[in-house]
C-alpha positions in Angstrom: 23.5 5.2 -10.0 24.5 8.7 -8.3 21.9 10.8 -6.7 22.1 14.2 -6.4 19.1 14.1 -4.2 18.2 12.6 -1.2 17.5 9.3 -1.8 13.8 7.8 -1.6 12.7 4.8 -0.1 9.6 3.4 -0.2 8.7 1.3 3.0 5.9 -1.2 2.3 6.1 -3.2 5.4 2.9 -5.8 6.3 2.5 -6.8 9.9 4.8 -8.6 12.1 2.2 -10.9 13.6 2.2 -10.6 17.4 5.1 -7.9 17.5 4.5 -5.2 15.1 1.7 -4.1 13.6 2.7 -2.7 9.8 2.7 1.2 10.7 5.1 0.3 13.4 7.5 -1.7 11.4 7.3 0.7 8.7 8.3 3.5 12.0 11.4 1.4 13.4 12.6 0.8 10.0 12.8 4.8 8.8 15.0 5.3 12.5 17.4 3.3 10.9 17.7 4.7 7.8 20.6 7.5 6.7 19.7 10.9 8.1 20.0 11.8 4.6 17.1 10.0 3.1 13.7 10.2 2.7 11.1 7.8 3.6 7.7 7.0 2.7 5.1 4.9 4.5 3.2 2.4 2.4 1.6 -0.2 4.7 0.3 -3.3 3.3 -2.0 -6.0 3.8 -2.6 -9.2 2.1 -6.2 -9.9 3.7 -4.9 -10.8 7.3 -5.2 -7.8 10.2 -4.3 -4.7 9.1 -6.5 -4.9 5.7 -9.3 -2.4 7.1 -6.7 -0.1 8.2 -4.6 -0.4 5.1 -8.4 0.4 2.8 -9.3 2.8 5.0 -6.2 4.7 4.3 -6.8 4.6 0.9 -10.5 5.6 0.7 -11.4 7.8 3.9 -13.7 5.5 5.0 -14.6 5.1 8.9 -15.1 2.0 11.7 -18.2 0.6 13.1 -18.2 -1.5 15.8 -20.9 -4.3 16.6 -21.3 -7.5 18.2 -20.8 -10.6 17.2 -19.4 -13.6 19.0 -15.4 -14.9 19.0 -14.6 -18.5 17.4 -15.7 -20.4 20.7 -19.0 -18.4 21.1 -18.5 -15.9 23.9 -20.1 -12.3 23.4 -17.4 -9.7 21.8 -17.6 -6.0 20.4 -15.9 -5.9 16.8 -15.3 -3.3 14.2 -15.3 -3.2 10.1 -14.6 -0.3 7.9 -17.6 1.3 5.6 -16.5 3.7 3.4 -18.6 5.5 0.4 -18.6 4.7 -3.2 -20.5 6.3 -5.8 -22.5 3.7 -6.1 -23.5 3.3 -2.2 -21.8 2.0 1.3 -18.8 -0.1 1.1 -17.9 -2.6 4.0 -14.5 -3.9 4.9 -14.0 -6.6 7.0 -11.4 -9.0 8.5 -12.7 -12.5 9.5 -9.9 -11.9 12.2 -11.7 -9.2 14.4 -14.7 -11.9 15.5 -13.0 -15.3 14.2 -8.9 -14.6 14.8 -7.1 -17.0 16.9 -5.9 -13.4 18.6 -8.8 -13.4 20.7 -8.3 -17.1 22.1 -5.6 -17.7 24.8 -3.2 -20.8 23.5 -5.1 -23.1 26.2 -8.3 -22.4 25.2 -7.7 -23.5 21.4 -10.3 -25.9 20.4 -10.4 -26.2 16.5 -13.0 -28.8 16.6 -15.4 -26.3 18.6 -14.3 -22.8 16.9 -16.4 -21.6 14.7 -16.6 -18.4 12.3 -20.4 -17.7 13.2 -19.1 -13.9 14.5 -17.9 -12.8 11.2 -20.9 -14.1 9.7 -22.6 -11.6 12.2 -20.5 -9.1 11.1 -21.3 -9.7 7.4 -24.7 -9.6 8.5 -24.6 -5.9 10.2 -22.6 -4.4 7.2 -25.9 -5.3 5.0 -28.4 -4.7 7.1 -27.4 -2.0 9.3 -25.2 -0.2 7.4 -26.6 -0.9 3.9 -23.8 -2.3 2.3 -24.1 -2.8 -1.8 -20.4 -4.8 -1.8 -18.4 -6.5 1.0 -14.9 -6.6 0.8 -13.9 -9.4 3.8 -9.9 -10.0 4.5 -9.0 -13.5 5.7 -6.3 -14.8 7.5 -5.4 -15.1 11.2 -8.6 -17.1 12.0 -9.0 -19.2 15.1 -11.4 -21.8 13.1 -11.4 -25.3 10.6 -15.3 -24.7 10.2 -15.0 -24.2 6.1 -17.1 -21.2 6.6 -20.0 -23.5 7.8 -20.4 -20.7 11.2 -20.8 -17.7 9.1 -22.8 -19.3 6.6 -25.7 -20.0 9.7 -25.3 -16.3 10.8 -26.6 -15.6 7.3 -29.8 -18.1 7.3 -28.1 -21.1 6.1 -29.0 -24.6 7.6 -27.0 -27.1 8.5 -29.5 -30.2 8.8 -29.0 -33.6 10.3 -30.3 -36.5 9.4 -33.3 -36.3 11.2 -33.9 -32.7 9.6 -32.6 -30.9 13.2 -30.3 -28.1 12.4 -26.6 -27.7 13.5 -24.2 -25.5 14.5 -21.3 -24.5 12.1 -18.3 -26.0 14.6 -16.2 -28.9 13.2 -17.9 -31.1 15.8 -21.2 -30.6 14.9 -20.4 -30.6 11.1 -19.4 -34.6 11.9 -23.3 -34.8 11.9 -24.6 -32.9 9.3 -26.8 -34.9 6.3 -28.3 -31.9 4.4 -27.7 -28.2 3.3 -30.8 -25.7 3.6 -29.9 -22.1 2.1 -33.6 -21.4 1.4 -33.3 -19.1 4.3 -30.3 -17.4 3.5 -30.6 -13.5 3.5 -30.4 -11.3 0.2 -26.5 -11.0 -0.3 -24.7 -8.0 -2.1 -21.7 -8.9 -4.4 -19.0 -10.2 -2.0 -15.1 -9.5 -2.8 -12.9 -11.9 -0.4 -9.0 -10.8 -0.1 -7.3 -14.3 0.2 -3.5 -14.1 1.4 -3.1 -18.1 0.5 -3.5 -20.4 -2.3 -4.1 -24.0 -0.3 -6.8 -26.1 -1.4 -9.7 -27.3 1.2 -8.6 -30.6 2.2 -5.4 -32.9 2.0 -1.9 -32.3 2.4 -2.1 -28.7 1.7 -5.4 -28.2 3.3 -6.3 -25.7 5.8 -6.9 -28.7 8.4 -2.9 -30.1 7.7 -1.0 -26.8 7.1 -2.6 -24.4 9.4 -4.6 -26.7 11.8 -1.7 -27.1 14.3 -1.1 -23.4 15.4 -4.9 -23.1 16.6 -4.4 -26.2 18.7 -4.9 -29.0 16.5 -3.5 -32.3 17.7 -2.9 -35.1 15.0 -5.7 -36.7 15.7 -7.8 -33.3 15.4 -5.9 -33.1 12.0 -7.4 -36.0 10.9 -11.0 -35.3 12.3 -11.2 -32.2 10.7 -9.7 -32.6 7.2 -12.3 -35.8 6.9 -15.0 -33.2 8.4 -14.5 -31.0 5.2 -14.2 -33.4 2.6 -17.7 -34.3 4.1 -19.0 -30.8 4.3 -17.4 -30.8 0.6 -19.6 -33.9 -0.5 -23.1 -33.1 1.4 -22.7 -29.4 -0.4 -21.7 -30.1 -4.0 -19.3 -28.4 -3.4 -16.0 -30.2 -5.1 -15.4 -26.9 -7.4 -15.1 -24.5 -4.7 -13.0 -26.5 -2.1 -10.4 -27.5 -5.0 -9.9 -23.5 -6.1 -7.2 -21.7 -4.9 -7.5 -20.2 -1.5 -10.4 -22.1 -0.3 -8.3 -23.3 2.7 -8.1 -19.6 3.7 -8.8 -19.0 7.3 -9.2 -22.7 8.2 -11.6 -23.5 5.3 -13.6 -19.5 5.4 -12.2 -19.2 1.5 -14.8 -22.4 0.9 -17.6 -21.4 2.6 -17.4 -17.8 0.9 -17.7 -19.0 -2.2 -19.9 -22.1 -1.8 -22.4 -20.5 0.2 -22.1 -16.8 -0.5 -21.6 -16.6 -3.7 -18.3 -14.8 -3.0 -15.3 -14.4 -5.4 -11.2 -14.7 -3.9 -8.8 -12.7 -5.1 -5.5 -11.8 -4.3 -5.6 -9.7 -1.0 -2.1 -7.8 -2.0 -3.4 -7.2 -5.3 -6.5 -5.6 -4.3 -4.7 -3.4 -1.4 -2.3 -2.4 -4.2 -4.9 -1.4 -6.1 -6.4 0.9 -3.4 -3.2 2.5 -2.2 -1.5 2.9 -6.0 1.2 0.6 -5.1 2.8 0.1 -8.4 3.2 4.4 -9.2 4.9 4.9 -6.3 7.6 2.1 -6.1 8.4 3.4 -9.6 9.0 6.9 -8.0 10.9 5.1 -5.5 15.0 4.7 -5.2 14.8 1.5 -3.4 12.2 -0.5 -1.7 12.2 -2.1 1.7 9.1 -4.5 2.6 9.0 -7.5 5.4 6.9 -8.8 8.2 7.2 -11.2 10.9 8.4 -14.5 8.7 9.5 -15.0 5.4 8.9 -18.5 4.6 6.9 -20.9 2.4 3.9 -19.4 3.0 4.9 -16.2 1.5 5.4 -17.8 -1.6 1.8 -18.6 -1.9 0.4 -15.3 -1.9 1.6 -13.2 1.1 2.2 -9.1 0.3 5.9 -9.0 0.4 6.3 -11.2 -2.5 3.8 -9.0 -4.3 6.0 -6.0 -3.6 9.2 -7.6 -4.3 7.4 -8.8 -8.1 6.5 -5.1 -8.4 9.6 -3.6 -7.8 11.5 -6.2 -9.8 9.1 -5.5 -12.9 9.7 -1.5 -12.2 13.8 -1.9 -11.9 14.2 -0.9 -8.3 15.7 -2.6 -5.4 14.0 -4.6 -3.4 15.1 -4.6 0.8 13.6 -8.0 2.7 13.5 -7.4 6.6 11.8 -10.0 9.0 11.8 -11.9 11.9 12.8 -14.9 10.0 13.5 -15.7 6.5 14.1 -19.4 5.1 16.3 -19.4 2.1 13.6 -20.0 -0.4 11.5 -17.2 0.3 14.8 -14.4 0.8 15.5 -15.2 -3.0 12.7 -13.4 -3.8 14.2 -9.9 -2.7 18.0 -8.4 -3.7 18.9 -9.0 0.0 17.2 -9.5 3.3 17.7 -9.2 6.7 16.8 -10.9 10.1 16.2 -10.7 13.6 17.1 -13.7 13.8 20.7 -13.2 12.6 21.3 -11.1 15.8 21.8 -14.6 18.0 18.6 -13.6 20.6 16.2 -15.3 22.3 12.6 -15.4 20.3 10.8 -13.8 23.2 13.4 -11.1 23.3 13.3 -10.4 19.5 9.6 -10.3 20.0 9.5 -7.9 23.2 12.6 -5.5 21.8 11.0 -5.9 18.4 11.0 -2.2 17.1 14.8 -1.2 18.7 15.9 -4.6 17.0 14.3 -3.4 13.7 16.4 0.2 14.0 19.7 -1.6 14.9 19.2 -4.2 12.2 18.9 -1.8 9.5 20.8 0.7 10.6 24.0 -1.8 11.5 24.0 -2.4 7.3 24.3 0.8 5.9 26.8 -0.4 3.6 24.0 -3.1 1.8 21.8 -0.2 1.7 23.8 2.4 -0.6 25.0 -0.8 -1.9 21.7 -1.8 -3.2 20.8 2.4 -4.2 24.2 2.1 -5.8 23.2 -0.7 -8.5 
């Protein structure tokens, strides 16, 4: 292909999760480009952090902050996005700014006690205080293995034991729970959930077997809490829900969306791409560069750099991997793809030097870039 014009590349990076947040990938990346090319910024989210900002580009909206509690309880200020539609206030929300595991130091991690009560809260404040007609809620990077049961009692839902007490939405105090009460659940607005996984509830591929470990979860708390949920699953009715795709989200939240708020899952990429007109302008685009922190099995099952990389396979333009790490299986998804990794340093360095590492990287392989322009 020969240009007579400066080449264009599209740079649709997602976060790299406790490095890089997507703008700033998206920045180290362009240093490293030719001087002679062009770059545009397309950050994406798939429903983890980074999904309000990544809506809020798209429609103008604003933040509001509120409070709301963390996964183990303590007293936190959060914010959520409300923008306007014709039809009346929008919120957009990530379970992560209350419920992420960001907010827990790694020795405080206590899946069996975490609890997603403060995005409940959250929920709560776009409807009532801010009058929200639809919620749009992002989840991913949770701290929790509660199945939603914590945000479902910050809207008026009752957890009952058998002696008719209620409980609180933790995995630990789920073990007791005999009987659901939504009587008192508030008035809900239609509720849009942007799910960047496909795992089931429970079992191998469960939120409690696949995700459980990096919030803390021991074996044994492995085992506690995927039994937990299938009981949660049984004393709710709820064996529809917890076998769809993405109700393991955010340690079970995908669930307790649906079952108790009525909530539909779709694909978080999808409905980011919609927002920011993905598709139009990879097909204006010369070649495509996407990434984030780890390219692995997981972003098989949903994460945004596969949906970039199907999008600017079905529009005929090259497709640019960079990451911290990429596993074999999920670099064939992409025409090439580079790594951190491949530069022989220390984790914690790649991490700390992230965004010079990033410049280097891509700039070290000019040749793969005009290569893959050159096609």
């Amino acid at each position: 292909m020969l240009h007579t014009r400066p080449v264009k590349v599209l740079l649709a990076c997602d976060k790299f999760k406790g490095s890089l947040s997507a703008v700033e990938a998206c920045e180290a990346i362009r240093s490293g480009l030719p001087e002679d090319w062009t770059a545009e910024f397309c950050p994406i989210a798939d429903g983890g952090e980074g999904f309000i900002d990544a809506m809020l580009a798209a429609t103008g909206g604003e933040l509001v902050t509120a409070p709301a509690s963390d996964a183990l309880g303590r007293p936190v200020e959060a914010s959520y996005g409300v923008y306007r539609s014709p039809e009346g206030p929008v919120a957009i929300l990530e379970m992560s700014a209350a419920s992420g595991l960001w907010r827990i130091a790694a020795d405080e991690r206590k899946p069996r006690w975490a609890s997603t009560f403060g995005t409940g809260q959250l929920m709560r404040h776009a409807i009532e205080v801010s009058g929200a007609i639809r919620l749009l809620v992002g989840i991913g990077g949770s701290a929790t293995n509660d199945g939603g049961a914590g945000m479902a009692t910050a809207l008026g839902v009752r957890f009952l034991d058998e002696r008719g007490y209620p409980m609180e939405g933790s995995p630990g105090c789920l073990a007791h729970v005999h009987y659901l009460d939504d009587t008192q659940r508030i008035a809900l607005p239609e509720i849009i959930v942007a799910c960047d996984v496909d795992n089931p509830l429970t079992g191998p591929r469960g939120c409690s077997a696949v995700f459980g470990p990096q919030k803390g979860a021991t074996p044994e708390d492995v085992a506690f809490l995927d039994a937990t949920l299938e009981r949660l699953v049984v004393i709710t009715a709820g064996q529809v829900q917890a076998n769809t795709p993405g109700a393991g989200a955010a340690g079970g939240l995908g669930f307790g969306l649906m079952r108790f708020a009525n909530a539909k899952l779709v694909s978080g990429f999808d409905l980011v791409a919609d927002a920011l007109g993905i598709k139009e302008r990879i097909s204006a685009a010369d070649l495509v560069i996407t990434g984030e922190g780890s390219l692995d099995f997981q972003t098989l099952g949903g994460k945004g750099p596969a949906g970039v990389a199907a999008m600017a396979k079905a529009a005929g333009v090259p497709v640019l991997a960079v990451a911290g790490r990429v596993e074999e299986s999920a670099g064939a998804l992409f025409d090439a793809a580079l790594s951190l990794e491949s530069l022989g340093l220390p984790l914690a360095e790649s991490i700390a030097r992230a965004p010079e590492l990033l410049t280097r990287l891509v700039s070290g392989h000019e040749g793969l870039l005009r290569g893959l322009v050159a096609r």
